[in-house]
N, C-alpha and C positions, 0 to 999 in steps of 0.2 A: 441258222446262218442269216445273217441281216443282206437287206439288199447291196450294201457297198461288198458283201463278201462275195455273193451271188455274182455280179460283175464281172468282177476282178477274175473270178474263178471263169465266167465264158471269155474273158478278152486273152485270158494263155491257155484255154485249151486246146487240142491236139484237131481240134477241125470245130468249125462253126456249128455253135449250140442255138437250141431254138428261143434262149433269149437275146442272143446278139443278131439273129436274123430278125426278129422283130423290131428291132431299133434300127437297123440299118436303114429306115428312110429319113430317120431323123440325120441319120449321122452324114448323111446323103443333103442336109440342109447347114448343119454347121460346118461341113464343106465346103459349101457354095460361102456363108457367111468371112471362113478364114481366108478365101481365094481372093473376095470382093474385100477386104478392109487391104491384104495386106497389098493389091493392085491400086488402091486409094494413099498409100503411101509412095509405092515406084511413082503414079501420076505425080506426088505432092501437093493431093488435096491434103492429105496428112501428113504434116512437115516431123523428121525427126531431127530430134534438137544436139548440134553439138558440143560437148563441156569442154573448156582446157586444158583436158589432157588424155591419152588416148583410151579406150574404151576395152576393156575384155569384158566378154559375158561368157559365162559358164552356166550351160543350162543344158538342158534336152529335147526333143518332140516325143517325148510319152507323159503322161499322169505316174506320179509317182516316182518313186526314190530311185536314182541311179548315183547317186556317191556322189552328188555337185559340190555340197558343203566341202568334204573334204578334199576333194579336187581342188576347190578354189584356194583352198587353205595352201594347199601344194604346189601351186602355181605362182601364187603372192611370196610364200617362201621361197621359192629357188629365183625368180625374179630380183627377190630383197637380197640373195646373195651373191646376187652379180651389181648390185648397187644402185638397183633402182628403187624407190620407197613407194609399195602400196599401199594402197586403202580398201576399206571395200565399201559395195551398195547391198541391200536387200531388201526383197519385202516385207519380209517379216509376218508370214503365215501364222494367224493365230491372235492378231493384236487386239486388243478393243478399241484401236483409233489407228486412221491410215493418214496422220500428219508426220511429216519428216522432222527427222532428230537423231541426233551422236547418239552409241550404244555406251553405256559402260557396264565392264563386266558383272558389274555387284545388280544390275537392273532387274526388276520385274520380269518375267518374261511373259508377262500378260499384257504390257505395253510394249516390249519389242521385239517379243518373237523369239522363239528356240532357237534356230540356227544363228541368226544374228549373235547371240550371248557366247556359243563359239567362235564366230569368229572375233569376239571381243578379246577373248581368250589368248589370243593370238601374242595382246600386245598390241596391235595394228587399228587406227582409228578405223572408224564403222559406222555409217550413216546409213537407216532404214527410214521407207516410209513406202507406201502404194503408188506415188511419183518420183519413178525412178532418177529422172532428169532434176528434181526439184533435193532429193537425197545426196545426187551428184557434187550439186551443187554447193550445198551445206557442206560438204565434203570437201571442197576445193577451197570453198573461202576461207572457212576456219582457218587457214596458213599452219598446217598442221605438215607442213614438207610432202603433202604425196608428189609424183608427177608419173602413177598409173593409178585408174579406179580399174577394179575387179567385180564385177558384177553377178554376184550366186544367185544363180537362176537371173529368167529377165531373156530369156530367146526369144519370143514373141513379143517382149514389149520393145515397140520399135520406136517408140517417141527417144527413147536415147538412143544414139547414135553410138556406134560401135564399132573399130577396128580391128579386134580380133574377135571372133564365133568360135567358141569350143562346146561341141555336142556331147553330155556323156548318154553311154547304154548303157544299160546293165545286162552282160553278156549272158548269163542264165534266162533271161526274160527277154531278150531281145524288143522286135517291136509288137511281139503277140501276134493277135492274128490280122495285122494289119489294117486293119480298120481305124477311120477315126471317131473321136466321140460321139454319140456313147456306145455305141454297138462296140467301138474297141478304145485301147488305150490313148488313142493318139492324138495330137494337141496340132498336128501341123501334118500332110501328107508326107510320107517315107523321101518322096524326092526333096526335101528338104536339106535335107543332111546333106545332101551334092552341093550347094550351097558355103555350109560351114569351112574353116579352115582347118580344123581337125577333131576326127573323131575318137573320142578314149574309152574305151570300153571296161566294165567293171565286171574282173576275173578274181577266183581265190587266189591265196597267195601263193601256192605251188604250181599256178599253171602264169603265173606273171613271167616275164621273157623280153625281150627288146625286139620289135618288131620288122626293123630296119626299116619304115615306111614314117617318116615323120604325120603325115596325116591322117594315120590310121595305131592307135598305139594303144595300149594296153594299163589299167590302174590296179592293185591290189589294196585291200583297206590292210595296214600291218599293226595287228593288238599291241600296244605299246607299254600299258601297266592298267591295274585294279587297283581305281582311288576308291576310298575311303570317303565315304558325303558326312558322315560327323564327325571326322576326323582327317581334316586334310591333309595331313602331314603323314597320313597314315597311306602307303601303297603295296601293291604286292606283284612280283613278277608274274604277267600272264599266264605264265604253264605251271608256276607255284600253287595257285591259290587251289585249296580242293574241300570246298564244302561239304560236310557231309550231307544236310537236306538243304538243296537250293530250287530259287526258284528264277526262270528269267524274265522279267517285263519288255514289251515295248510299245511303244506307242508311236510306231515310224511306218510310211508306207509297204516297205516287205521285211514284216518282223522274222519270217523265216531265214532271212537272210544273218541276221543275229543270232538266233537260236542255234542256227548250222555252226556259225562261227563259234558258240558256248560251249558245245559238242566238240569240235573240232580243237578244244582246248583242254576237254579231259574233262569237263562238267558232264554229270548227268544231271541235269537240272526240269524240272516240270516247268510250264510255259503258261504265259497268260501274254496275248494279244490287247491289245488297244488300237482304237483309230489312228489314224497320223495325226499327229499334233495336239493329241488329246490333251485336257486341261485336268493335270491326275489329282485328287484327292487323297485326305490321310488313309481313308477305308483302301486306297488301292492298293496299299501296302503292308494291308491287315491278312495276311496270306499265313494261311495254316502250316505250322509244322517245318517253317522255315529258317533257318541258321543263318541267308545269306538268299540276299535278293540283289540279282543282278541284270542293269537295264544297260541302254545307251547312255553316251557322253551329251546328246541329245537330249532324251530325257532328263538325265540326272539334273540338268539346269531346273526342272519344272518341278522335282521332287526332292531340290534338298532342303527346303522346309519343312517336311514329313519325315526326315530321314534319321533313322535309326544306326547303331554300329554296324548291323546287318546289310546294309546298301551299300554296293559296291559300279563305280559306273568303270566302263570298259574303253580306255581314252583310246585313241586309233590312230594311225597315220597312213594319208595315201601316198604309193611309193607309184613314182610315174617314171615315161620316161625321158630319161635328159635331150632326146630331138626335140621332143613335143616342145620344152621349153627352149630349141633353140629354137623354133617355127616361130611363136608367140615371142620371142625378142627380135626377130628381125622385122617382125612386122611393125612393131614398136618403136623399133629404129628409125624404120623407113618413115613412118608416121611425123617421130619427133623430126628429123629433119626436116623434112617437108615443110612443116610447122614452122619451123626456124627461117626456113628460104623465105616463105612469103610474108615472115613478118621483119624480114632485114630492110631496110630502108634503099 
């Protein structure tokens, strides 16, 4: 077990283990450091900067995967079909350069990041860089029709200015054991999320439900289809597909949560783990005794240049619910007017 597993494994267990009690003076100083920057912004020693048109971020206060990607994706969509035209920003985890620039879907994903290459996917322009405000921006001038940016991930970064905060959990992992880094997961204290304007928690899809609390609501990731990475034109119905030796990859913050979902599809598949954001190699794919290697929609961006018939990525949709998006339009609303009044003459 490597030390990021080691972690990971004390920040959810079921009461404080003797390596998360040994960190907790550290965690006890990047406390003090996240209380002191983010009070250096309310003063306005630290200005956040605002772009032309109103701001969603979609993020979380923990380390690690709680469904933002696909959130964001779901948010941009149902917004796009009430007639507003998104965009999005990202950082793009994984780059080897933090300069801003368009995505296109055919990209590298060593110059702009995996999740970014999804939301390229989309159809929907996409501007990554490490300056979120400087991404924004490239985003808006290009005259590319947006007039809402979507920001995946990007809750702590407060240099851009933002009117809507959407917090995701991931409802199986909640916020661990509540601690912040490194002794626990956490990127921001719990009281944070009192803050945001709604919080969406990521459940399986049989326990997804409408919550009646527009600020408190509910996401399921829903398998959509099994593409084909040497064959794109090649898919197969989620509960279809049934290899007889598979294996499943990933390389995303809680791979268990794929795995479950592979299972939960009728696969008895063997498993192989990777870091988040790993940079896969062809050997990653050289797996014994295989008929059919199945990763994320994720990954598959980083591995279809290795990819054989046998690779299969697992495309997804997050199903949310229609308050959330009616919270996130009216704030939107209210923004653009607003907007409108003080720039009338």
């Amino acid at each position: 077990m490597t030390l990021a597993d080691r972690l990971v494994a004390a920040w959810y267990a079921p009461r404080m283990t003797p390596l998360a009690a040994a960190l907790a003076p550290l965690s006890a100083v990047f406390a003090a450091a996240v209380a002191a920057r983010r009070s250096l912004y309310r003063l306005r020693v630290l200005r956040s900067v605002r772009v032309r048109a109103p701001v969603v971020v979609v993020g979380n206060v923990t380390v690690g995967g709680a469904g933002k990607t696909p959130l964001a994706i779901a948010i941009a969509e149902a917004l796009a079909s009430r007639g507003w035209r998104p965009g999005f920003v990202s950082r793009g985890h994984g780059r080897t350069t933090d300069a801003s620039r368009f995505v296109a879907p055919g990209d590298d994903p060593a110059d702009v990041g995996d999740e970014p290459l999804l939301l390229a996917a989309t159809g929907r322009p996409v501007a990554v860089g490490r300056d979120r405000v400087d991404a924004a921006r490239i985003l808006l001038d290009a005259e590319r029709g947006c007039d809402v940016v979507v920001a995946d991930d990007g809750l702590q970064h407060y240099a851009l200015a933002r009117d809507v905060e959407i917090a995701a959990i991931d409802a199986a992992r909640g916020l661990g054991n509540g601690w912040m880094l490194p002794a626990g997961p956490l990127r921001e204290p719990r009281s944070r999320l009192s803050e945001v304007d709604a919080i969406v928690h990521l459940v399986d899809a049989g326990a997804w439900r409408v919550t009646g609390n527009a600020r408190e609501t509910l996401m399921a990731h829903e398998p959509v289809r099994w593409r084909n990475l040497a064959r794109p034109s090649a898919s197969e119905d989620p509960a279809r597909l049934r290899p007889a030796a598979a294996w499943a990859i990933a390389g995303i913050a809680h791979p268990a949560r794929f795995f479950a979902l592979v299972r939960a599809l009728g696969i008895d598949a063997r498993t192989r783990a990777f870091p988040d954001h790993h940079r896969f190699v062809a050997g990653d794919l050289a797996l014994p005794g295989a008929d059919a290697i199945l990763m994320t929609a994720k990954d598959a961006v980083k591995c279809a240049a290795y990819a054989d018939e046998r690779c299969w990525a697992l495309d997804i949709r997050a199903r949310i619910d229609p308050a959330l998006v009616d919270r996130i339009e009216e704030k939107l609303t209210w923004t653009r007017n607003c907007s409108r009044s003080s720039s009338a003459p």
